[in-house]
PDBQT receptor file of N, H, CA, C and O in Angstrom, charges set to zero:
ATOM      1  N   UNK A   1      42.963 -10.274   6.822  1.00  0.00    +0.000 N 
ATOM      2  CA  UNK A   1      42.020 -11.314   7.246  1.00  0.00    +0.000 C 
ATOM      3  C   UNK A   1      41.412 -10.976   8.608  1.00  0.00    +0.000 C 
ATOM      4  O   UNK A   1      40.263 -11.337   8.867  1.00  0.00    +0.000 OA
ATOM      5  N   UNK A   2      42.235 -10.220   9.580  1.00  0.00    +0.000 N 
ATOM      6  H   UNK A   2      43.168  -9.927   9.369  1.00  0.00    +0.000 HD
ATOM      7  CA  UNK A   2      41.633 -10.129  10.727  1.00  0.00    +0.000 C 
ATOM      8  C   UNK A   2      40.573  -8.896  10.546  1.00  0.00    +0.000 C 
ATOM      9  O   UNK A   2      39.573  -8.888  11.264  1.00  0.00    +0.000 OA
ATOM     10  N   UNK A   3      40.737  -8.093   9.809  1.00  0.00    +0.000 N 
ATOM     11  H   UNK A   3      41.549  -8.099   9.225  1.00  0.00    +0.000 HD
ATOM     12  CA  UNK A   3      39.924  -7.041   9.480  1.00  0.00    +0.000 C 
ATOM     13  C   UNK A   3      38.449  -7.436   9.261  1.00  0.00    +0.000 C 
ATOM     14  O   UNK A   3      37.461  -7.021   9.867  1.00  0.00    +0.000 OA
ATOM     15  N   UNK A   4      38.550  -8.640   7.915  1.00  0.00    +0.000 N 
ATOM     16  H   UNK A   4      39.353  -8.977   7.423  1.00  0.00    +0.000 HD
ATOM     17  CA  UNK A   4      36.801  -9.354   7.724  1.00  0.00    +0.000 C 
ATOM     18  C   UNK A   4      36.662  -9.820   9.537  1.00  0.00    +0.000 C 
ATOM     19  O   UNK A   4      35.928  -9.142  10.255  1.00  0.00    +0.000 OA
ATOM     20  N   UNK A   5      37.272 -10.758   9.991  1.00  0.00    +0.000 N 
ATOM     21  H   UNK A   5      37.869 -11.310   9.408  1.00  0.00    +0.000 HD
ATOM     22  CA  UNK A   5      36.910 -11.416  11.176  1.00  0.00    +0.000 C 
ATOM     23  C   UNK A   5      36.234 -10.131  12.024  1.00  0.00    +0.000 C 
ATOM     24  O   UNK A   5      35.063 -10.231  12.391  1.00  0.00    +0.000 OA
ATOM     25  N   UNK A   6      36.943  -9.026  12.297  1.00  0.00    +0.000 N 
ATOM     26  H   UNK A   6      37.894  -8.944  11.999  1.00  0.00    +0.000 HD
ATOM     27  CA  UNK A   6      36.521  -8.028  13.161  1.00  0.00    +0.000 C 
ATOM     28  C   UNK A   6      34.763  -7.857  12.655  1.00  0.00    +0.000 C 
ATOM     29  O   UNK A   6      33.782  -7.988  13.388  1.00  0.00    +0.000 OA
ATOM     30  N   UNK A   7      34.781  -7.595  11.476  1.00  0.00    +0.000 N 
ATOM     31  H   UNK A   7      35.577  -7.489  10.881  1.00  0.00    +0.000 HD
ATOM     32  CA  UNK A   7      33.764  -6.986  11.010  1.00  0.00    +0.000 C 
ATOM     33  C   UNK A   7      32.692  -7.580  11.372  1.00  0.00    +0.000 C 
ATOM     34  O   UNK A   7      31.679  -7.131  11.908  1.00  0.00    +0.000 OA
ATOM     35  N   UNK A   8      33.186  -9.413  10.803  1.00  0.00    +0.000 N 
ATOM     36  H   UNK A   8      34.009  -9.778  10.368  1.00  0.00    +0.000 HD
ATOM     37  CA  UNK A   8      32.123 -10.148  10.610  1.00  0.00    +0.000 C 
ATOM     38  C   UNK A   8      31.388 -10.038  12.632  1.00  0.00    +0.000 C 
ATOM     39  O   UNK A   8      30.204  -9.945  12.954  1.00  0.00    +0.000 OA
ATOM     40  N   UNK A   9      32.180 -10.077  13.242  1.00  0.00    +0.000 N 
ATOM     41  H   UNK A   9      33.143 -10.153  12.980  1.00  0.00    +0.000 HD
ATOM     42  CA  UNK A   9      31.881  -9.714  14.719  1.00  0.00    +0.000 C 
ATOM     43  C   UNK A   9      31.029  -8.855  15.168  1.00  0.00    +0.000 C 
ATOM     44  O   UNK A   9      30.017  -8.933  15.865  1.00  0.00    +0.000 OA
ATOM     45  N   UNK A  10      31.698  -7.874  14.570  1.00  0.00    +0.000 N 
ATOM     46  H   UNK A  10      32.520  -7.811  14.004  1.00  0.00    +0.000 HD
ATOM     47  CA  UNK A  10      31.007  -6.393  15.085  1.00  0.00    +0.000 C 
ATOM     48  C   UNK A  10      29.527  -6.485  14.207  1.00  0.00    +0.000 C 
ATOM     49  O   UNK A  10      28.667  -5.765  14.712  1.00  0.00    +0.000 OA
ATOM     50  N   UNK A  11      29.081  -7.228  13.004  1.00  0.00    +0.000 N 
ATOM     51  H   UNK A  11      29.780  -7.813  12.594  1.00  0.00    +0.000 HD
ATOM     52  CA  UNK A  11      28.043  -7.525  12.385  1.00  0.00    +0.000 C 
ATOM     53  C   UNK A  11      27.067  -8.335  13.094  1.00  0.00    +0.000 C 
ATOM     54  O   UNK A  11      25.898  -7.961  13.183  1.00  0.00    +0.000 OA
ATOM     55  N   UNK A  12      27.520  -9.528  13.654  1.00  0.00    +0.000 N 
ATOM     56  H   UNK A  12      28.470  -9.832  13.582  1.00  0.00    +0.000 HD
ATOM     57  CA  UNK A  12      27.160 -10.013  14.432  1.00  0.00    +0.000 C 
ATOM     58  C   UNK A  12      26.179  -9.644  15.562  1.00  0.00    +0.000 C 
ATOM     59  O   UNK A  12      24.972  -9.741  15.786  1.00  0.00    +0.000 OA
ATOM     60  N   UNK A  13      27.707  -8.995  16.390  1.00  0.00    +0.000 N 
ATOM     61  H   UNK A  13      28.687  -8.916  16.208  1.00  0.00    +0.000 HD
ATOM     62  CA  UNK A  13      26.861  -8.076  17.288  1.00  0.00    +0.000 C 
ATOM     63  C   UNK A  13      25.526  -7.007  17.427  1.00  0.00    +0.000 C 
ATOM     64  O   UNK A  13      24.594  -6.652  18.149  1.00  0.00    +0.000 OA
ATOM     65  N   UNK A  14      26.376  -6.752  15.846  1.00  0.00    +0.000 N 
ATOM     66  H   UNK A  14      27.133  -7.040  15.260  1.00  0.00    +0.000 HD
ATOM     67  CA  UNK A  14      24.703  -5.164  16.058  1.00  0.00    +0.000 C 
ATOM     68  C   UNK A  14      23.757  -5.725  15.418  1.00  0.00    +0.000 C 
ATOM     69  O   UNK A  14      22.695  -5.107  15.505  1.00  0.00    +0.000 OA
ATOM     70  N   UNK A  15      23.714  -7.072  14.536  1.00  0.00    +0.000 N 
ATOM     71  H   UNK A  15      24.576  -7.574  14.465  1.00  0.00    +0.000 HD
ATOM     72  CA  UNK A  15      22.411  -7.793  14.438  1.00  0.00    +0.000 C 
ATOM     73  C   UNK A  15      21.846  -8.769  15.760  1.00  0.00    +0.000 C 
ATOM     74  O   UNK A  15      20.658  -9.028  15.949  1.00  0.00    +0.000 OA
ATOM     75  N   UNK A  16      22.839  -9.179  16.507  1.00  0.00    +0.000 N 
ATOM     76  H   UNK A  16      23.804  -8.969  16.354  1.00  0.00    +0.000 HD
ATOM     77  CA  UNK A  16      22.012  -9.209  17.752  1.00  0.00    +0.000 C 
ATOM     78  C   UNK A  16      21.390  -8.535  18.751  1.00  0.00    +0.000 C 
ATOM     79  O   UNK A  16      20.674  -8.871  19.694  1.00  0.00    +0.000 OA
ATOM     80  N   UNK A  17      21.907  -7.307  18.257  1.00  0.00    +0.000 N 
ATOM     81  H   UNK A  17      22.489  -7.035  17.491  1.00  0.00    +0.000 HD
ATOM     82  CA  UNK A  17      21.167  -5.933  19.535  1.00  0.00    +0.000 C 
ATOM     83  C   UNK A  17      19.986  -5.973  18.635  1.00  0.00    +0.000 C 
ATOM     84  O   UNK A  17      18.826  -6.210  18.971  1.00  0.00    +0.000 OA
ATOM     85  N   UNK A  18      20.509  -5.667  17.260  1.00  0.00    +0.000 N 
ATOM     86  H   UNK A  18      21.451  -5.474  16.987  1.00  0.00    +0.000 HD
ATOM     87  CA  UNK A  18      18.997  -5.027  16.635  1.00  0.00    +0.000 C 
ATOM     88  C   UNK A  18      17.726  -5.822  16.388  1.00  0.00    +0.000 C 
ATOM     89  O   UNK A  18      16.611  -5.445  16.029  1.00  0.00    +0.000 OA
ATOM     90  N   UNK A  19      18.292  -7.255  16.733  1.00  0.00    +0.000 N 
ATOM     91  H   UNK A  19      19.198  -7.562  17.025  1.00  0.00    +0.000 HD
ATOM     92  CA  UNK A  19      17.210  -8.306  16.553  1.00  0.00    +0.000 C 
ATOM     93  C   UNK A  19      17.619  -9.205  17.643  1.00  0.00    +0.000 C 
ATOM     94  O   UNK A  19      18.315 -10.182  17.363  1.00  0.00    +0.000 OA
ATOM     95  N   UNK A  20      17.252  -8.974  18.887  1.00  0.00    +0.000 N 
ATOM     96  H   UNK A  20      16.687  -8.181  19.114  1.00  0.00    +0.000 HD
ATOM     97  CA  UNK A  20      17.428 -10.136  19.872  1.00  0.00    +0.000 C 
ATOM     98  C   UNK A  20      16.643 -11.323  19.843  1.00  0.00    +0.000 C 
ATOM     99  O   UNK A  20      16.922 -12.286  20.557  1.00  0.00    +0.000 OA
ATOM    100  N   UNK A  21      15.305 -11.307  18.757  1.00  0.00    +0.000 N 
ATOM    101  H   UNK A  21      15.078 -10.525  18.176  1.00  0.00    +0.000 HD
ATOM    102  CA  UNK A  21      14.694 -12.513  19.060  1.00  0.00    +0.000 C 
ATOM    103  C   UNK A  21      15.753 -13.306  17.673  1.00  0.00    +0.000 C 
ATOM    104  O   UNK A  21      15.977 -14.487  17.409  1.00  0.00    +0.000 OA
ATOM    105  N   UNK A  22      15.974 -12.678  17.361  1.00  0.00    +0.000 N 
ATOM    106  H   UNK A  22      15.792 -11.718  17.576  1.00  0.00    +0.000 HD
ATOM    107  CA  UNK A  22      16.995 -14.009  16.533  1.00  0.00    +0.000 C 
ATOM    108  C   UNK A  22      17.766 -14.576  17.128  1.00  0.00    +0.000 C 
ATOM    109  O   UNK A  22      17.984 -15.661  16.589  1.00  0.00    +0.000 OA
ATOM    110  N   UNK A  23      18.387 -14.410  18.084  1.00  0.00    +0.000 N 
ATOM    111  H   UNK A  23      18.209 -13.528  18.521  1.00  0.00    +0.000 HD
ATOM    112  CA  UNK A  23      19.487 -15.091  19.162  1.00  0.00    +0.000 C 
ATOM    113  C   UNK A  23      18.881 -15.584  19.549  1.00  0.00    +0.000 C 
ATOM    114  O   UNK A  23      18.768 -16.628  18.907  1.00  0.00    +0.000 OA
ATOM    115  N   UNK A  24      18.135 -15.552  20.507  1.00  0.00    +0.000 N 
ATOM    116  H   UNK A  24      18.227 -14.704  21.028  1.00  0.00    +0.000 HD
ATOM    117  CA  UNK A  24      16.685 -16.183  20.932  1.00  0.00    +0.000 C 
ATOM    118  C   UNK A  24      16.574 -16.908  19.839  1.00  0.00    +0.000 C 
ATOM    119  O   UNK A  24      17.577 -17.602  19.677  1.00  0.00    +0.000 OA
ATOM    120  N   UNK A  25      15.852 -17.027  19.099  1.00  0.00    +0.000 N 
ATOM    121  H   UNK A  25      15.037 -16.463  19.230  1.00  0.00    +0.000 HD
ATOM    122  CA  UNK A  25      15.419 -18.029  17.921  1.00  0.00    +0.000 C 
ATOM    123  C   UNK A  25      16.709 -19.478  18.881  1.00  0.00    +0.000 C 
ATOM    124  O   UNK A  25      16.562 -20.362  19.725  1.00  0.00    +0.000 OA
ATOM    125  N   UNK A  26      17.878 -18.902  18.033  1.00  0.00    +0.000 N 
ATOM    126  H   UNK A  26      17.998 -18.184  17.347  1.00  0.00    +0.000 HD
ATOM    127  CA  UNK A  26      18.685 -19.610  17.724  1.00  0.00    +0.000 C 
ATOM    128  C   UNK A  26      19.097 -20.448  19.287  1.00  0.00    +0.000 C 
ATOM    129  O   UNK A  26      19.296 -21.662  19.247  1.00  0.00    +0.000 OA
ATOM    130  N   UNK A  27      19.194 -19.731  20.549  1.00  0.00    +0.000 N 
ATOM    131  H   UNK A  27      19.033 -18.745  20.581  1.00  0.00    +0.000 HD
ATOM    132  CA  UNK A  27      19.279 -20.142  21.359  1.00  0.00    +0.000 C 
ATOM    133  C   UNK A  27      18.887 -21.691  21.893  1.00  0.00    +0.000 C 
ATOM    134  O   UNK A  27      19.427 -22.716  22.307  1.00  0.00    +0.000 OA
ATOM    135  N   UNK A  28      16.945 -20.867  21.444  1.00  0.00    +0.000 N 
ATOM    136  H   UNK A  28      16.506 -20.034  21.107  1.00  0.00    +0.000 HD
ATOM    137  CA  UNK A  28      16.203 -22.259  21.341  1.00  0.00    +0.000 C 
ATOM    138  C   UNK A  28      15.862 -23.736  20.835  1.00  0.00    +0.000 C 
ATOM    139  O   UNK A  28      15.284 -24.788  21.107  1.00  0.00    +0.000 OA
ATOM    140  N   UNK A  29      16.796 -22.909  19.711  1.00  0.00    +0.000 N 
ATOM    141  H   UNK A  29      17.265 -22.054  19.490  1.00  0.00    +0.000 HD
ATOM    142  CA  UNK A  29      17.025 -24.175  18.627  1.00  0.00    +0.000 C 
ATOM    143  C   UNK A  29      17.793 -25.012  19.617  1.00  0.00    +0.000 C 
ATOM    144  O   UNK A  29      17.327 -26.100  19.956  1.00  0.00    +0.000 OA
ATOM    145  N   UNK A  30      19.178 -24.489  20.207  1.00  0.00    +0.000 N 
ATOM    146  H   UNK A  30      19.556 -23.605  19.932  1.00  0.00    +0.000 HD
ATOM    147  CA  UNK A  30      19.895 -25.624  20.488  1.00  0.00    +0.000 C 
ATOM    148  C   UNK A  30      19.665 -25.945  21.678  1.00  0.00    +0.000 C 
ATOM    149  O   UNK A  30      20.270 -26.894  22.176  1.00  0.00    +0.000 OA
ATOM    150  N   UNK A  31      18.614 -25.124  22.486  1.00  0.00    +0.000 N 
ATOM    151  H   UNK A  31      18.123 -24.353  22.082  1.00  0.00    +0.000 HD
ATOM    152  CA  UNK A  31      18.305 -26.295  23.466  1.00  0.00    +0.000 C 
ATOM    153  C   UNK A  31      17.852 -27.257  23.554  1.00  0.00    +0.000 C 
ATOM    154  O   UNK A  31      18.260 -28.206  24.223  1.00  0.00    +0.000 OA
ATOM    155  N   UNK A  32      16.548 -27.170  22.629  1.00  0.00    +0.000 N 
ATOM    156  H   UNK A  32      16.217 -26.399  22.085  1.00  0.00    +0.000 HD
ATOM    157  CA  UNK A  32      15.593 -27.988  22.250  1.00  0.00    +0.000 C 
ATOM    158  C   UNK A  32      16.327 -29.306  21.460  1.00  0.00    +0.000 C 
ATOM    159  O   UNK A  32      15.849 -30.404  21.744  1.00  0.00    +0.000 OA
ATOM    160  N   UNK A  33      17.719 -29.269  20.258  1.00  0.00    +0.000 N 
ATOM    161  H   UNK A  33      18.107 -28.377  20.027  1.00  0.00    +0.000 HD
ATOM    162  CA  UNK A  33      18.575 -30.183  20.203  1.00  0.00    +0.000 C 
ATOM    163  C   UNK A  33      18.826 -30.850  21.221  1.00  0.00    +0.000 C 
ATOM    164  O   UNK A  33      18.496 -32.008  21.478  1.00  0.00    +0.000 OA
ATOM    165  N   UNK A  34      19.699 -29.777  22.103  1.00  0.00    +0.000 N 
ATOM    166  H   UNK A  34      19.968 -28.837  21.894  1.00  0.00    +0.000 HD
ATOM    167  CA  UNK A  34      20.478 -30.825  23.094  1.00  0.00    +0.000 C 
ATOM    168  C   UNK A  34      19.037 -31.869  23.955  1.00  0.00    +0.000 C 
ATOM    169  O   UNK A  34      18.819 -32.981  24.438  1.00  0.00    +0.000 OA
ATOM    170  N   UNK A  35      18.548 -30.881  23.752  1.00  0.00    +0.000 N 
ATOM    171  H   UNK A  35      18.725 -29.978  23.360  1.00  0.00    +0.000 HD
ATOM    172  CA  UNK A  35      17.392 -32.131  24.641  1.00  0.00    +0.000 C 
ATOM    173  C   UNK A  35      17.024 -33.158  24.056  1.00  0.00    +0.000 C 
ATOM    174  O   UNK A  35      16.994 -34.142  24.795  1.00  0.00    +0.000 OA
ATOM    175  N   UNK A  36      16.597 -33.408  22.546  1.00  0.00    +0.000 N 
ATOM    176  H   UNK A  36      16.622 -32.608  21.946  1.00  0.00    +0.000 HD
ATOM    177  CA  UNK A  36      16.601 -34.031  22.339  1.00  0.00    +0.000 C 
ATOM    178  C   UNK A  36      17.947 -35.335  21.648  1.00  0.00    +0.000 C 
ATOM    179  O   UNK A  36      17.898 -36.075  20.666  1.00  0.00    +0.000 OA
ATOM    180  N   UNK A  37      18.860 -35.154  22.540  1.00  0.00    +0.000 N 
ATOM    181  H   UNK A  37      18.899 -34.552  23.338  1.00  0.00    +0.000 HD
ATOM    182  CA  UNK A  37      20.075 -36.273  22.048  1.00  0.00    +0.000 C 
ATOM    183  C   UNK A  37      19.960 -37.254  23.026  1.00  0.00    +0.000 C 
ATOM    184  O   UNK A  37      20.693 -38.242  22.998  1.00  0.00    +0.000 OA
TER     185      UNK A  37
């Protein structure tokens, strides 16, 4: 189980290098939430 967890991480990661505006995307999403609560 810790093996998927690693992976799913390390997946993670190199889709956030390789696509930083998706973090971004997502970032924005939750600011724009929290602002609006």
């Amino acid at each position: 189980m810790e093996k998927v967890e690693k992976r799913l991480t390390d997946l993670s990661g190199a889709l956030a290098h390789n696509y930083p505006e998706i973090k971004l995307h997502f970032i924005l999403q939750d600011f724009v939430y929290l602002r609006n609560i």
